[in-house]
Every structure is written in structure tokens, then in C-alpha cells.
Backbone as numpy.savetxt, mean C-alpha at the origin, in Angstrom:
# Nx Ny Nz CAx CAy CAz Cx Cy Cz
12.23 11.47 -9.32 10.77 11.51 -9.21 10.18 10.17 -9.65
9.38 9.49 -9.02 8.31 8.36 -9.14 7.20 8.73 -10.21
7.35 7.87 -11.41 6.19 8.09 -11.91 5.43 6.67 -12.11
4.46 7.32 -11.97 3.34 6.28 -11.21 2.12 6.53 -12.30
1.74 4.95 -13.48 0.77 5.31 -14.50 -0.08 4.04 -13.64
-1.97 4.67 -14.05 -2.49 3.41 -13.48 -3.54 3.02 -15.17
-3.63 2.28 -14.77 -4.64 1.40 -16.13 -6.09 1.13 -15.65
-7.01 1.68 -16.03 -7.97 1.37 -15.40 -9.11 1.70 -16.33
-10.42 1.05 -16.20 -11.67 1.30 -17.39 -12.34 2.70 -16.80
-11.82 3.18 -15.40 -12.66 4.05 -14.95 -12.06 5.27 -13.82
-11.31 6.05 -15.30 -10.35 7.43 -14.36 -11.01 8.12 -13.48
-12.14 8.51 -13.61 -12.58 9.46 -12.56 -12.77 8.97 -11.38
-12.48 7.64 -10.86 -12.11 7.33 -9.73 -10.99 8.08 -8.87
-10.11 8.18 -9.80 -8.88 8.82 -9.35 -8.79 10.29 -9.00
-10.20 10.92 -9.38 -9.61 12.19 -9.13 -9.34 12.85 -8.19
-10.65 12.22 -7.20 -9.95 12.79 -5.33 -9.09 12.58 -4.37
-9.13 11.17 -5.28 -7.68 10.48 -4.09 -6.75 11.09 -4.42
-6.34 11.15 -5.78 -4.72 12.08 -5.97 -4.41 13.03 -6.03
-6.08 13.78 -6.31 -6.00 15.42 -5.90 -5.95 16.06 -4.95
-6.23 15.03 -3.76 -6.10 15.58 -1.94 -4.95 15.13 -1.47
-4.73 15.51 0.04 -4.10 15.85 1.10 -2.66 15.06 1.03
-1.89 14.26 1.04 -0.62 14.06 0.51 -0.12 13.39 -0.43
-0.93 12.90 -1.17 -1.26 12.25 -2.16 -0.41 13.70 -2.96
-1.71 14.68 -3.15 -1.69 15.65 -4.29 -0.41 16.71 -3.62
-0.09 16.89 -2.29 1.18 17.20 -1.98 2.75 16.65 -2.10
2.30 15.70 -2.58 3.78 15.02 -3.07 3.60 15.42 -4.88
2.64 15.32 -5.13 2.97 15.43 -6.70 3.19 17.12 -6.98
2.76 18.03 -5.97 3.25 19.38 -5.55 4.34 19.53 -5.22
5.23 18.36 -4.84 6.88 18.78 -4.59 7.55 17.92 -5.51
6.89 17.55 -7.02 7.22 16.73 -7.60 8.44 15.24 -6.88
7.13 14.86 -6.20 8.33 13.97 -5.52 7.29 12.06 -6.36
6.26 12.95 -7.10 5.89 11.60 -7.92 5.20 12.29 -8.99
4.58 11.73 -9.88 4.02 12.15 -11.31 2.85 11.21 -11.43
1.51 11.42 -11.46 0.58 10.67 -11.73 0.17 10.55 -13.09
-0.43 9.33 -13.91 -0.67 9.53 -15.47 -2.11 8.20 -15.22
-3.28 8.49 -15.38 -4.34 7.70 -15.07 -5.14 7.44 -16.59
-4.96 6.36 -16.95 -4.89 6.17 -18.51 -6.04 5.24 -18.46
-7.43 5.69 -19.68 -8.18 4.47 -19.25 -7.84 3.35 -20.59
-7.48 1.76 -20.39 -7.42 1.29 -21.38 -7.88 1.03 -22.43
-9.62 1.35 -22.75 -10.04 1.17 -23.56 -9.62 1.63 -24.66
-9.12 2.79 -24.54 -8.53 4.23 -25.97 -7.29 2.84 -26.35
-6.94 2.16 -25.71 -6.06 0.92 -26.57 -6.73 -0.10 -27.13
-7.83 -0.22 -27.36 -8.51 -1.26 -27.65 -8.46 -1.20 -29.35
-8.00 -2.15 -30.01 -8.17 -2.58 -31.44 -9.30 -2.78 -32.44
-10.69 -2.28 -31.99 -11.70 -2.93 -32.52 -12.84 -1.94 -32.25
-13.52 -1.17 -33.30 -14.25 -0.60 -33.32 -15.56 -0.22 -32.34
-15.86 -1.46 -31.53 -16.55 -0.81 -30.58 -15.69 -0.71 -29.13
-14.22 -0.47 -29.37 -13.69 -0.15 -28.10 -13.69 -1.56 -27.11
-14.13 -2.35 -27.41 -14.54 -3.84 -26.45 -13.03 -4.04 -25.48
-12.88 -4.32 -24.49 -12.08 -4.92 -23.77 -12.09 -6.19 -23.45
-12.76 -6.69 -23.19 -13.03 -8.47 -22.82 -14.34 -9.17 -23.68
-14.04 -10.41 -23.46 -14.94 -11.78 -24.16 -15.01 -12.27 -23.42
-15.69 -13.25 -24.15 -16.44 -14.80 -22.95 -15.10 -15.59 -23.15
-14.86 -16.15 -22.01 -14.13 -16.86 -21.45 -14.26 -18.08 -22.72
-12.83 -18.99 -23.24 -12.73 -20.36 -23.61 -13.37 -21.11 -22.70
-14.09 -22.17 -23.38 -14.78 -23.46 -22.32 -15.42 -23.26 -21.48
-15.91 -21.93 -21.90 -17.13 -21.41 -21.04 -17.00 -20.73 -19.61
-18.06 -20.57 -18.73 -18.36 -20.11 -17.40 -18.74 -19.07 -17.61
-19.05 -18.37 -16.16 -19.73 -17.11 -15.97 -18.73 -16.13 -16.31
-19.21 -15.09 -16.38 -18.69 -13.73 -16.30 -17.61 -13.68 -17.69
-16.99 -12.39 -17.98 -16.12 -12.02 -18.82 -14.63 -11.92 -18.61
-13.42 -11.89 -19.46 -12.83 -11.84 -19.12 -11.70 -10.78 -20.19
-10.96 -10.06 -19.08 -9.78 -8.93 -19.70 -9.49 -9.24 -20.85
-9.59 -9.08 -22.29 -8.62 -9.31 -23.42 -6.70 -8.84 -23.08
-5.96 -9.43 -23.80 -5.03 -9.13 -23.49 -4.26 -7.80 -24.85
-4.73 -8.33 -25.63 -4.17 -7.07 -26.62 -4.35 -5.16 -26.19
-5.47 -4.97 -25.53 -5.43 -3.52 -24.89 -4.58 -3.18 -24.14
-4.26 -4.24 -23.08 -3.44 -4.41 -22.14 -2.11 -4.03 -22.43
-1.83 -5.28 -22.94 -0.46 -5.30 -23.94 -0.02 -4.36 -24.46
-0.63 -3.34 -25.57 -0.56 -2.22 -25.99 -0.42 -1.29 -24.96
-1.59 -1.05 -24.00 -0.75 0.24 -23.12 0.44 0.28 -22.23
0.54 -0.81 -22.07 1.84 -1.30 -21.41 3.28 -0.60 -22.12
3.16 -1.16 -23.23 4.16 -0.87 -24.10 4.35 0.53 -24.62
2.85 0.77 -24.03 3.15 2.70 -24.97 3.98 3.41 -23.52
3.47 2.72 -22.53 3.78 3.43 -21.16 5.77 3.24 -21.12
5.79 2.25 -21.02 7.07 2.01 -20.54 8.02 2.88 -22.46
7.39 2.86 -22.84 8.00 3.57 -24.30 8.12 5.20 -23.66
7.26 5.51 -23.83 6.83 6.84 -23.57 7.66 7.47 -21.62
8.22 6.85 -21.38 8.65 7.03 -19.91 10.40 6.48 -20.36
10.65 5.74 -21.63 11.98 5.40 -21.34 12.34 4.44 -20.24
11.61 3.84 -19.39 11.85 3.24 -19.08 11.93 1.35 -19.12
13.65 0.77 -18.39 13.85 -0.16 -18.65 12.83 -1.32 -18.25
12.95 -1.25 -16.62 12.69 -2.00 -16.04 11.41 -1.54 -15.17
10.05 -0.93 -15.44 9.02 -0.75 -14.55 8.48 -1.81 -13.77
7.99 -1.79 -12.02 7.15 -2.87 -11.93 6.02 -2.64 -12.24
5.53 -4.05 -12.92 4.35 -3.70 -13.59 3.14 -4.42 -12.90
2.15 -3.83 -11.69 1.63 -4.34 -10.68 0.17 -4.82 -10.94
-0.11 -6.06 -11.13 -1.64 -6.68 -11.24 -2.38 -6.59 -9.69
-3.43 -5.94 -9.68 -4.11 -5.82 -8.67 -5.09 -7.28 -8.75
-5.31 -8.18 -7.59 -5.97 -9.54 -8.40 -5.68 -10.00 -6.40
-7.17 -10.66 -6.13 -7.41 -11.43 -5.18 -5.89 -12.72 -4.90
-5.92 -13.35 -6.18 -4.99 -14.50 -6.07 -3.54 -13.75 -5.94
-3.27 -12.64 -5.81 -1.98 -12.26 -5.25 -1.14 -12.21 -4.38
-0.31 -11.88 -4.31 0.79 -11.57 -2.95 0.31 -11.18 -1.66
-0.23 -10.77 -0.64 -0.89 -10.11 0.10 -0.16 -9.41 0.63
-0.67 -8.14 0.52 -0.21 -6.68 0.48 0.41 -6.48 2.14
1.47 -6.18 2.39 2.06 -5.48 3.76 3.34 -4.43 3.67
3.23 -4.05 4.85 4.11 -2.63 4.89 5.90 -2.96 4.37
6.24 -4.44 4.50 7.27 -4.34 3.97 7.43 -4.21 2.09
6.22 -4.95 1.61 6.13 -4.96 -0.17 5.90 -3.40 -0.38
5.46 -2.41 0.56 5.26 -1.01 0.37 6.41 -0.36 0.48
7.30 -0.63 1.10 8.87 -0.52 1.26 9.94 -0.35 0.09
9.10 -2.12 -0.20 10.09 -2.43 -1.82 9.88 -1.51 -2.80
8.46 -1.35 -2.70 8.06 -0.40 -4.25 8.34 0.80 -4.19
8.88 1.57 -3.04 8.73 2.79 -2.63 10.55 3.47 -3.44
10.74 2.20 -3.61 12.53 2.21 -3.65 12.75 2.52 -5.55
11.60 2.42 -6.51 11.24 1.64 -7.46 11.02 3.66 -7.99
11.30 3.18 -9.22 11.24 4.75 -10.10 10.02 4.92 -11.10
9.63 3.92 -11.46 8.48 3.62 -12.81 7.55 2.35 -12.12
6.26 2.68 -11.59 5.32 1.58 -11.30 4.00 2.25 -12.48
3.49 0.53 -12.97 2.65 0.49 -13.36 1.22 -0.46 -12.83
0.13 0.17 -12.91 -0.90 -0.92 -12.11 -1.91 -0.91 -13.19
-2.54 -2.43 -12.95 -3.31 -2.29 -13.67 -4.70 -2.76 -12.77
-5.82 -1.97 -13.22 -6.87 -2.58 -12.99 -7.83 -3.04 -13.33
-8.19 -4.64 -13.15 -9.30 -4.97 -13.88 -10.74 -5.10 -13.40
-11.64 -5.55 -14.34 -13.09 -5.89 -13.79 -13.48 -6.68 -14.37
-14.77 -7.30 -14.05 -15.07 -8.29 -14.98 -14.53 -9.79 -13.80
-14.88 -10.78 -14.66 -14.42 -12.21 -13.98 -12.67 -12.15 -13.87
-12.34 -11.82 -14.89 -10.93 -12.15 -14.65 -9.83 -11.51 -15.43
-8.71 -11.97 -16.20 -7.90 -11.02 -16.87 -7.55 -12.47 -17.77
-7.11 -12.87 -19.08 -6.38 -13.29 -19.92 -4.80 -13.95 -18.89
-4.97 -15.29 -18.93 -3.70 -15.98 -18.41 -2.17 -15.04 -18.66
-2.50 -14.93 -20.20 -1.33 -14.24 -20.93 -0.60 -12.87 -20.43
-1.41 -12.44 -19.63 -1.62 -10.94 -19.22 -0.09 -11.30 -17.64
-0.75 -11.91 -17.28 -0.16 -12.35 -16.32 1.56 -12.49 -16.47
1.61 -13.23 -17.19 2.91 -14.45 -17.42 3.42 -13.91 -18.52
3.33 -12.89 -19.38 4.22 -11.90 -19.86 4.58 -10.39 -19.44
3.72 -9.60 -18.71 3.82 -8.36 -18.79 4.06 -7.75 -17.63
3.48 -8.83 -16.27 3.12 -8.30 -15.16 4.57 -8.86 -14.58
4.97 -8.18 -13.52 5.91 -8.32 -12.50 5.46 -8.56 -11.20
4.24 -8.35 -10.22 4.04 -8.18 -9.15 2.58 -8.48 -9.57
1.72 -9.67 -9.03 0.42 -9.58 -8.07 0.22 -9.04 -7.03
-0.73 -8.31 -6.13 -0.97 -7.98 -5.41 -2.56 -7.98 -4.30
-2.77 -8.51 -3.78 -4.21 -8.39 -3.44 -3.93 -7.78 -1.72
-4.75 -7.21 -1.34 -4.89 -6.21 -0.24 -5.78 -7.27 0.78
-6.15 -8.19 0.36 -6.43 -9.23 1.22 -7.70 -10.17 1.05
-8.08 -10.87 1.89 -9.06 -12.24 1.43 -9.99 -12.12 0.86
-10.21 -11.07 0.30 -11.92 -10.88 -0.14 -11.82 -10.43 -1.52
-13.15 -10.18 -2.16 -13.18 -9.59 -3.93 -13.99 -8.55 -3.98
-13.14 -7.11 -4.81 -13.71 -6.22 -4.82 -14.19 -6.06 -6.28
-14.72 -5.29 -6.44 -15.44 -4.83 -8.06 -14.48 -4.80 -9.14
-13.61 -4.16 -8.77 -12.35 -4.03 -9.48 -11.24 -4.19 -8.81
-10.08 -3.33 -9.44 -8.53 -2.79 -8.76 -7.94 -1.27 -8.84
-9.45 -0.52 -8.64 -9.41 0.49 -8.93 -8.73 1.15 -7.43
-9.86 0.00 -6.22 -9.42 0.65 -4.72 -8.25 0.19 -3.73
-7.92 -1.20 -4.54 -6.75 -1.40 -3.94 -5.72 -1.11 -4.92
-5.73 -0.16 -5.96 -4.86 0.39 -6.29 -3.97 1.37 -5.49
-5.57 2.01 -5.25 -5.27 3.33 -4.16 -4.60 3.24 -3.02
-5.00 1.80 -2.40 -4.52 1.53 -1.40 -3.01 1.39 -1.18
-2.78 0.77 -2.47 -0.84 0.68 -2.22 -0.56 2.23 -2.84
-1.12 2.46 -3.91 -0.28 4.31 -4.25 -0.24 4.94 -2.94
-1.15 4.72 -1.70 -1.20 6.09 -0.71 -0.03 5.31 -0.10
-0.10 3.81 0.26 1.14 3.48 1.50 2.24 3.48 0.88
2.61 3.77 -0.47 4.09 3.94 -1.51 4.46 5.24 -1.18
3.74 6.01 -1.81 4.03 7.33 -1.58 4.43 8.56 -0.44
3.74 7.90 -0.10 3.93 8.52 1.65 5.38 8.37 2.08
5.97 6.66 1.51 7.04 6.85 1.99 8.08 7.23 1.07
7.82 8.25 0.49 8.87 8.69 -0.79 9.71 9.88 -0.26
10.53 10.17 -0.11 11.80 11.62 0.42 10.85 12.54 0.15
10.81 13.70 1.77 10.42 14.76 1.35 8.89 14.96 1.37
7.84 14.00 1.44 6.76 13.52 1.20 6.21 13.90 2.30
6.37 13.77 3.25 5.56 13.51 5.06 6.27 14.02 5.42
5.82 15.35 6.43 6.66 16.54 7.09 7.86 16.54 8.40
7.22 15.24 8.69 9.01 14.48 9.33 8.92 13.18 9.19
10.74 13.22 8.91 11.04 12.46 7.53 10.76 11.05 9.04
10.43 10.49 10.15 10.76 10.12 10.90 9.47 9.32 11.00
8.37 9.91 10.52 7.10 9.30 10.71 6.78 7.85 10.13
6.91 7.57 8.83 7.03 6.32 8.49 7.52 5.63 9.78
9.00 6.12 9.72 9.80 4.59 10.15 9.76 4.25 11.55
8.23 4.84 12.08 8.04 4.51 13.61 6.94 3.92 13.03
5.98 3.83 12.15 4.74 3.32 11.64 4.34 1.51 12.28
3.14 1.91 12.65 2.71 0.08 12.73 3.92 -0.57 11.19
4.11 -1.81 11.92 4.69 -2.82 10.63 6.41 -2.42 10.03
6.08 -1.11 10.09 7.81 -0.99 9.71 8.61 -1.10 10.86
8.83 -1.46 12.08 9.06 -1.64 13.03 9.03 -3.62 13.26
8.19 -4.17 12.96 7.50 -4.85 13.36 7.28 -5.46 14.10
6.37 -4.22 14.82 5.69 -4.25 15.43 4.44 -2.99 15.54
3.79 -3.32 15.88 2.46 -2.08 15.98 2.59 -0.90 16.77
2.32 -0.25 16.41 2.32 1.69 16.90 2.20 1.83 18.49
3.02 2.26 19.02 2.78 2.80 20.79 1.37 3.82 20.47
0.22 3.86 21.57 -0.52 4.81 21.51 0.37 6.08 21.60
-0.97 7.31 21.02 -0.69 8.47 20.76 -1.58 9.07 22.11
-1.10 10.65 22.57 -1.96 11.28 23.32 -1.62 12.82 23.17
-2.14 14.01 22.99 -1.97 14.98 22.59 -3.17 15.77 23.93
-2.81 17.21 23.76 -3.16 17.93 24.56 -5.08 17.97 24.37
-5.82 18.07 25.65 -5.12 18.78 26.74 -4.99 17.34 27.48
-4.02 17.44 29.17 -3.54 16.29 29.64 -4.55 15.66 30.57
-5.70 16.39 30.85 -6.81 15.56 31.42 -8.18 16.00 30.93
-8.40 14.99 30.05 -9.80 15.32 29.14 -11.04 14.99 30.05
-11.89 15.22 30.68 -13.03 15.25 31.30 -12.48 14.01 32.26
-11.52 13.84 33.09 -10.99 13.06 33.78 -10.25 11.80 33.06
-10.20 11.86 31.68 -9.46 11.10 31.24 -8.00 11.61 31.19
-6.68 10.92 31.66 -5.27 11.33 31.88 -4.75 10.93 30.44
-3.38 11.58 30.59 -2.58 11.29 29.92 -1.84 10.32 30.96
-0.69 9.42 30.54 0.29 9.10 31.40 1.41 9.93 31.49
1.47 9.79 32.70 2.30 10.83 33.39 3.48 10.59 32.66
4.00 9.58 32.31 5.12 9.48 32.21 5.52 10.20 30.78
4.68 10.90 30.01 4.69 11.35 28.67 4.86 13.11 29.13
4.66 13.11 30.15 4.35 14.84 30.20 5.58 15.02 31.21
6.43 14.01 31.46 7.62 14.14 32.45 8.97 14.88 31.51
9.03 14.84 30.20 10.38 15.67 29.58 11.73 14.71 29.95
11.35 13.91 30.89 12.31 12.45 30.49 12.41 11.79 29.08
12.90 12.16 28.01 13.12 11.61 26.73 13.21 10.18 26.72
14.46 9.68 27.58 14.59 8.33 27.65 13.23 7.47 27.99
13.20 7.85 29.63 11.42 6.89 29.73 10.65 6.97 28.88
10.48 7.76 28.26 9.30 8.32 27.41 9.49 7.58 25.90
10.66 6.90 25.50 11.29 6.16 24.21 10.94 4.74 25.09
11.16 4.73 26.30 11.11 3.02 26.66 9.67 2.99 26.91
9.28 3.75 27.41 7.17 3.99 27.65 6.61 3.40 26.10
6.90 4.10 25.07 6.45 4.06 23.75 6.81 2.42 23.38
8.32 1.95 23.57 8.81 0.66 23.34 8.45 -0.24 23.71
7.79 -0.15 24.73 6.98 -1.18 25.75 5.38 -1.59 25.36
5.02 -0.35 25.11 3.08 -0.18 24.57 3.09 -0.53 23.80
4.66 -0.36 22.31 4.61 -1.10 20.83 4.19 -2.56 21.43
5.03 -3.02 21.76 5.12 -4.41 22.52 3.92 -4.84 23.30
3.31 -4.28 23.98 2.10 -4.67 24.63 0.79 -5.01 23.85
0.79 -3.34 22.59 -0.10 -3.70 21.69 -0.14 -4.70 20.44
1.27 -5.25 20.39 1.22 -6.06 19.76 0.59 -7.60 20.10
1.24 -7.53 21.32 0.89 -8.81 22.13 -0.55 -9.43 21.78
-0.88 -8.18 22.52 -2.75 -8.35 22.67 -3.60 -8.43 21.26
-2.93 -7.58 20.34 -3.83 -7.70 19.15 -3.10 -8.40 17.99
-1.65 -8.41 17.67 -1.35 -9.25 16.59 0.05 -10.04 17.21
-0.09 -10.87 17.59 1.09 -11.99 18.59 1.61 -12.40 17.50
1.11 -12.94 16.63 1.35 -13.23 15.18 2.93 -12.64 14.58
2.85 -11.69 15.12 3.70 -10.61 14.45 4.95 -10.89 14.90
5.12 -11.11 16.44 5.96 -11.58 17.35 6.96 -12.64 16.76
6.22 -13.69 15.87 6.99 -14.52 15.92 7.91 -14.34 14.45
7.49 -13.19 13.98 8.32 -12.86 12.51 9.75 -12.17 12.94
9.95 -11.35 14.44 10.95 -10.19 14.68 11.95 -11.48 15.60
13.16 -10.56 15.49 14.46 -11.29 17.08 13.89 -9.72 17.59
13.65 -10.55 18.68 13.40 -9.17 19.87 14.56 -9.03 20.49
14.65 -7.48 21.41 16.24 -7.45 21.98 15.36 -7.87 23.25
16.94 -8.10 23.84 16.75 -8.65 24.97 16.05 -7.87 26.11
16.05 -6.47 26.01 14.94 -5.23 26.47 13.56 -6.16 26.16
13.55 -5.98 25.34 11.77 -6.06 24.48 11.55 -7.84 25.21
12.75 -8.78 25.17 12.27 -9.84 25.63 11.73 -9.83 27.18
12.32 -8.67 27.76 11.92 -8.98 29.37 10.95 -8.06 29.96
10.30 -7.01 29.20 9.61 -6.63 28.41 8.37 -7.26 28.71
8.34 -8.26 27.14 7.22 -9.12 26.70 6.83 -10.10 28.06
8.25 -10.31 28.85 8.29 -11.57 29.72 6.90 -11.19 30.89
7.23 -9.42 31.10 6.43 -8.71 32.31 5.08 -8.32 31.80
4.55 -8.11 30.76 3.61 -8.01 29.43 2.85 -9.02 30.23
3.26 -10.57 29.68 2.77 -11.44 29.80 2.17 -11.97 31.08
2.69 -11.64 32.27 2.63 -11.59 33.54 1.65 -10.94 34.21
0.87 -9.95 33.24 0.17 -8.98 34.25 -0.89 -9.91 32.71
-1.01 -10.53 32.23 -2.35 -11.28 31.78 -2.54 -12.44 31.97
-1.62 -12.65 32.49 -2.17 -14.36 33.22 -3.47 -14.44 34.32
């Protein structure tokens, strides 16, 4: 079982995300353990304070590191565990994709922390933390929501979690490449079709139909992506005929 503690000035964020739909069904098949700890109750100093004004000045406040520090240590105490990653949610990070969701998914003890305020204590960083992370180019209030954001894409892919075990590993990105469209009943919606070739019970076409649209939709919306994979030589001639009908 995954246990999963988050650090944050403000738990009741957490309560719907982990109390709903597979989130709160995985911690129903104990296939993870949630523990949402707010750091202040670690704080050393009578009015509970978490951060100060920054050395040498500037705007805004910044994380003290002793609260930090302390829950860290009670966590990984209190769990027995050796080696947790211990995940800073922070703009200047790693930028978040389906393969770093992969890595962590593999991982028995994650810890996150989230801050607010201008910034966090250098120290915080460069002793305690294992993993930056930022969900991408922009700045949010905290790391309360891109916390959430990696707990839902971790978890999901944990054993047992998602009702076939098969769904992940067709997912945009774990592939890489992006998702074949989906089409579900009924097969002609107010004259909109399905393709035929999905309602034919040909398995095979219907795996190369899907293999092809991955490929098409990638083309058109993230080409980018293209140049990270070895395509097979299918997918290259493929892409070759792709390309042909957009010229």
C-alpha cells in the first residue's frame, strides 16, 4: 500500500478530492493511505508563525524551514520509512509528465509539500526535498492544486485501482503518443456516424484504426512528441500517408 502524507497550511482543501470517485476508491481497496497534515501544529513559536521576511529584503514572505523540517521527520519516523520521495510542489521545478507519474507510481512513501507565500527557505530545498515539481509555466497560490494534480495521475496508476488494469497503459503519453478518439453508442447520433470500421468486430483493423488516429492526433496537435518516440516501421508509413493527405 502507498502511503501518501501531504503538508499543507490548508487541509480542507483536500477533502473532496480524496473523498471522491477514484481517488477515495483506491483508498477503499486500500491500495493507498492518505494523511493531510497541516504544518503549522509543527511550528516552534507561540503564535504558530510559519514564515518571515525574506534576508536582504523584497516583497512577499517566505516558508521558515524549522516547521518543515520537523514534519518531515515526524512523517518519515512515524511511517518507518527509509527512503520517501519527498516532493516540493514549486514553479522552478521539473515539469510534470506522464512518464515522472510512472516513476512515482512505483514509489511506497511520497511526501508533498505545499507552500504559499513568496517562496520556501533555500535550506528546505537542498536538504529534505528529493523531487521539484511544477505542473507547468505559470504561478498558482499555492501547491495545494498541483498537488492534487500529481496524487490523481499517481494513483490511478497503482494495481487494482482503475477497473481495467489496461486503461492507463493505452493513456495519452504513456504510449507516446496521444489517445485514438473514443466513440460509444448509439452509432448514428442525429446523423453524426461512428466509423464503420469500429462497429465491423474486425479486432485487428480496429487495433490498426486506433494506431493510426494515435498517430494522426498526434501529428496535428503535439508533433513535438514525435520526435521523443522510434516509431515502427507501421507507424512510419503511417505518419508518411498522415502527412500526405495535409499537404
Amino acid at each position: 500500500m502507498m502511503q501518501i502524507d501531504i503538508l499543507t497550511l490548508f487541509p480542507e482543501m483536500f477533502t473532496g478530492v480524496l473523498g471522491t470517485s477514484i481517488l477515495n476508491k483506491a483508498a477503499e481497496k486500500s491500495a493507498v493511505q492518505y494523511n493531510v497534515v497541516n504544518f503549522r501544529d509543527f511550528a516552534d513559536n507561540k503564535h504558530a508563525t510559519v514564515d518571515d521576511y525574506p534576508y536582504g529584503g523584497g516583497a512577499g514572505m517566505v516558508l521558515k524551514p524549522q516547521p518543515i523540517f520537523d514534519a518531515v521527520a515526524f512523517l518519515k519516523k512515524k511511517a518507518e520509512s527509509k527512503k520517501p520521495r519527498v516532493i516540493l510542489l514549486c514553479p522552478q521545478g521539473e515539469r510534470y509528465d506522464q512518464r515522472k507519474a510512472e516513476q512515482l507510481a512505483q514509489e511506497e512513501h511520497l511526501i508533498f509539500i505545499c507552500g504559499h507565500y513568496e517562496g520556501y527557505d533555500e535550506r528546505i530545498r537542498e536538504n529534505i526535498v528529493t523531487d521539484e515539481i511544477s505542473i507547468g509555466d505559470y504561478v498558482l497560490t499555492g501547491g495545494e492544486l498541483g498537488a492534487m494534480v500529481v496524487i490523481d495521475s499517481v494513483v490511478r496508476l497503482l494495481p487494482e485501482v482503475l477497473g481495467n488494469q489496461e486503461s492507463h497503459m493505452k493513456d495519452s503519453f504513456s504510449t507516446g503518443l496521444l489517445e485514438h478518439p473514443h466513440y460509444t453508442r448509439p452509432a448514428d447520433f442525429r446523423g453524426l456516424k461512428v466509423p464503420e470500421v469500429l462497429l465491423s468486430g474486425n479486432h485487428k483493423l480496429i487495433e490498426e484504426w486506433r494506431n493510426k488516429e494515435a498517430l494522426r492526433r498526434t501529428f496535428l496537435r503535439r508533433p513535438d512528441l514525435l520526435d521523443k518516440i522510434e516509431l515502427t516501421p507501421d507507424q512510419q508509413k503511417w505518419l508518411s500517408e498522415i502527412k500526405k493527405e495535409y499537404e
